[in-house]
C-alpha positions as CSV (number, residue, x, y, z in Angstrom):
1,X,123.4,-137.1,35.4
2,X,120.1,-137.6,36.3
3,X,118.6,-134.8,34.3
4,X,120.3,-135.7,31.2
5,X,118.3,-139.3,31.7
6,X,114.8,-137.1,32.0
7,X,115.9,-135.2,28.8
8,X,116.9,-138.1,27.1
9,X,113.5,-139.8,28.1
10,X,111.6,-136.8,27.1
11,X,113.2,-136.7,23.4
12,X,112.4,-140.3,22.9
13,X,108.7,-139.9,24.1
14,X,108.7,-136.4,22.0
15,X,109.9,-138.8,19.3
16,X,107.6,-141.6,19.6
17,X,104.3,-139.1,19.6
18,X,105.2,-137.8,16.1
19,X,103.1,-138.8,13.8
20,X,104.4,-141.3,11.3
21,X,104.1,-139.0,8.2
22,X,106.0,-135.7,8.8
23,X,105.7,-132.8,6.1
24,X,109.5,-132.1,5.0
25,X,108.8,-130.1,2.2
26,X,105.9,-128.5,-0.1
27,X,105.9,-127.3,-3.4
28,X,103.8,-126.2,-6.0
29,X,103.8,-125.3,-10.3
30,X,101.7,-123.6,-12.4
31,X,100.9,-122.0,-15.6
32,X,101.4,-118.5,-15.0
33,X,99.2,-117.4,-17.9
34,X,96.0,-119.4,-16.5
35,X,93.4,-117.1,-14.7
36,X,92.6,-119.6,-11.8
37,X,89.5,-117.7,-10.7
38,X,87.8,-118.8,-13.8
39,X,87.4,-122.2,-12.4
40,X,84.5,-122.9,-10.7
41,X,83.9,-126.6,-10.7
42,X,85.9,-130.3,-10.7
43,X,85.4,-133.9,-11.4
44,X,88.1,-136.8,-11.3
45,X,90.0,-137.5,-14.0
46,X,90.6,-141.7,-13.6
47,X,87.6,-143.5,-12.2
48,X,87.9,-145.0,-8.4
49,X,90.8,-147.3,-8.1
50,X,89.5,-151.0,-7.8
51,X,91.9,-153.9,-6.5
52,X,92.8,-154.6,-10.1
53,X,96.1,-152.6,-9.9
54,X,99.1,-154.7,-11.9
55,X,101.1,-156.7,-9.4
56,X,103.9,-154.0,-10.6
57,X,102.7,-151.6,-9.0
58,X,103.6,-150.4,-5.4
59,X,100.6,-151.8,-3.3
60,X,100.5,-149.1,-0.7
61,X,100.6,-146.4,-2.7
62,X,97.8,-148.3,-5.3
63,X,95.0,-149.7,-3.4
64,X,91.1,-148.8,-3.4
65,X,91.3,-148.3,0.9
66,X,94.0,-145.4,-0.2
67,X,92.1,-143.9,-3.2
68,X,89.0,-143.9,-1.3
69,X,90.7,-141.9,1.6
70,X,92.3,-139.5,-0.8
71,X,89.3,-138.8,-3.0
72,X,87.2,-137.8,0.0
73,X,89.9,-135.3,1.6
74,X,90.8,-133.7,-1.9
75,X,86.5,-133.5,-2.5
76,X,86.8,-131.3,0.8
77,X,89.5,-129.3,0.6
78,X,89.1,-128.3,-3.3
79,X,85.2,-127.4,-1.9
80,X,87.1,-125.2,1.1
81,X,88.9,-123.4,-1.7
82,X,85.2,-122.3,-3.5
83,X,85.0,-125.2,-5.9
84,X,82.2,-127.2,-6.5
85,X,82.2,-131.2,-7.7
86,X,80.6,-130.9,-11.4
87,X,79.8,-133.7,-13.9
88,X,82.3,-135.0,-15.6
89,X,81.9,-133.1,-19.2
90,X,80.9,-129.7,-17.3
91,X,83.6,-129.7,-14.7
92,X,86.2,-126.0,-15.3
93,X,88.9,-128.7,-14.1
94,X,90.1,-132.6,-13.8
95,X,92.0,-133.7,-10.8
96,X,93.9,-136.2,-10.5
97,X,96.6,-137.7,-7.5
98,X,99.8,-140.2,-7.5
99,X,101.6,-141.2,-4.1
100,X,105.3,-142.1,-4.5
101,X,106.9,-144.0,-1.7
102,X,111.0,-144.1,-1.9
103,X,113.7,-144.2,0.3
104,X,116.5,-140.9,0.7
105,X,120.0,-142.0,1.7
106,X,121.1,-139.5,4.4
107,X,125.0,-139.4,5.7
108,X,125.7,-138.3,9.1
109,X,129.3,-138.0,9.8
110,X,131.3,-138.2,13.2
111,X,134.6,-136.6,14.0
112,X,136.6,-138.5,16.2
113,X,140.4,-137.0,17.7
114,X,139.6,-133.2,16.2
115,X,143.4,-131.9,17.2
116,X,144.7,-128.7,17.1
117,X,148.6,-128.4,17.2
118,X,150.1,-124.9,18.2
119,X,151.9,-125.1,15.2
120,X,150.4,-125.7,12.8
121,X,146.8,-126.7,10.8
122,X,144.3,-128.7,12.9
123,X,144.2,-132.3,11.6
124,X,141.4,-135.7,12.2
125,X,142.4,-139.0,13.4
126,X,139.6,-140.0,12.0
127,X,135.9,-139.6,10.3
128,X,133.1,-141.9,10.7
129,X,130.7,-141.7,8.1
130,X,127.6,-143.5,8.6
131,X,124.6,-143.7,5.9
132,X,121.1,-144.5,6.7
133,X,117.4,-144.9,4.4
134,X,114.7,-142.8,5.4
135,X,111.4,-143.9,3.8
136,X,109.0,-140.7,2.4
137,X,106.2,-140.6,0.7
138,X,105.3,-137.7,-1.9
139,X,101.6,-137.2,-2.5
140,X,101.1,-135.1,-5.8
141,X,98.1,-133.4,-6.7
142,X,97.5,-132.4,-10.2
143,X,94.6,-130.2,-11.4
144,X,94.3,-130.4,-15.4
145,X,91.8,-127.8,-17.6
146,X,88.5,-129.9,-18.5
147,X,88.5,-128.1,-22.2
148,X,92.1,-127.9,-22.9
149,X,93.4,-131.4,-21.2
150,X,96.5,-129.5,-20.1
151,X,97.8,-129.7,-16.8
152,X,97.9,-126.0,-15.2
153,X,98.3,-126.5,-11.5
154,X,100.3,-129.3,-9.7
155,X,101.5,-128.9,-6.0
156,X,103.3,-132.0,-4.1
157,X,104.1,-133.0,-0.5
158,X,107.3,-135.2,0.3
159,X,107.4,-136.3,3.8
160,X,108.7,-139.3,6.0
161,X,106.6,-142.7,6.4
162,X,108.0,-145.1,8.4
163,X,105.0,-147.9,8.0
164,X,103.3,-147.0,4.5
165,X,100.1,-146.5,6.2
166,X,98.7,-142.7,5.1
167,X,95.7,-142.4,7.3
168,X,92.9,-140.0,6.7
169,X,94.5,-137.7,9.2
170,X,97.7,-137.7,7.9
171,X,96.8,-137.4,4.7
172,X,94.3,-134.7,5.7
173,X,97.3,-132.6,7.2
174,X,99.2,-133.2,3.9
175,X,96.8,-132.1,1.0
176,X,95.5,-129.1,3.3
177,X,99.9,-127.5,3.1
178,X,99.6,-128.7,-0.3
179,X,96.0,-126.7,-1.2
180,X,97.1,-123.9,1.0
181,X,98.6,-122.6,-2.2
182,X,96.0,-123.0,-4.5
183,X,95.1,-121.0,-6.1
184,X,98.2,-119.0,-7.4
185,X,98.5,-115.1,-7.5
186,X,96.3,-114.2,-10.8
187,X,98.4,-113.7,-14.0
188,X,100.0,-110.1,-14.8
189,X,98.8,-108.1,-17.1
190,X,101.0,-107.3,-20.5
């Protein structure tokens, strides 16, 4: 009994260490006729986010403390991946970012009185369903050809964010899986 409780302690403190944003899945498109390693240089596509946002708008995932937090990880981990800031009409590529919070419904269903007669097919006395919200955030990065103006590269993170609060860390963590696979595998010759 009394190592159950330590267990039981231990998962909760496990629990209560996890950072608030975890990474549940990463993902990433592309145009698979773009030759990435022409690109050399960036600049943003939007100017800096001011506090000027329309009240419909979600206010944690528009605000100038976020956009400010998010420009400055993206500058360093597009320069970790060889390319250079450029000015704005010389820069190979635009970037741009959006952060969606929403909430997933999840169902997690309990089997109570699971009998099994000698006879005949096992039957339930009953099923307890219970449905909870878990609030994520999904950061998406898009990169867009300067020249062209289309999008060619676009790689998202969707993770769980219990307070709406994407520090530098956590956001750090989350553009660095979401960079990790840029750039794509060159395209194949005809």
């Amino acid at each position: 009994m009394e190592r159950s409780r330590v267990g039981l302690a231990a998962l909760l403190l496990l629990c209560a260490c996890l950072p608030a944003c975890q990474t549940l899945s990463v993902r990433s498109d592309f145009d698979r006729e773009v030759d990435f390693s022409a690109y050399r240089s960036f600049s943003w596509l939007s100017p800096p986010l001011r506090e000027t946002a329309e009240r419909s708008e979600d206010p944690f995932a528009h605000n100038s403390l976020l956009d400010k937090r998010m420009r400055k990880v993206l500058d360093e981990e597009l320069a970790l991946r060889g390319l250079r800031p450029g000015a704005g009409d010389e820069a190979d590529l635009r970037v741009d970012y959006h952060v969606v919070y929403s909430e997933k419904l999840v169902a997690h269903e309990t089997r109570v009185g699971h009998f099994h007669h000698r006879w005949g097919p096992p039957f339930l006395s009953s099923v307890d369903v219970d449905v909870s919200q878990i609030p994520q955030v999904t950061l998406v990065v898009d990169l867009i050809d300067a020249r062209s103006e289309q999008l060619v590269w676009r790689g998202w993170s969707t993770g769980r964010d219990r307070d709406r609060s994407l520090d530098e860390a956590q956001l750090r963590a989350a553009v660095a899986q979401i960079l990790r696979r840029y750039p794509p595998p060159p395209p194949k010759s005809p």
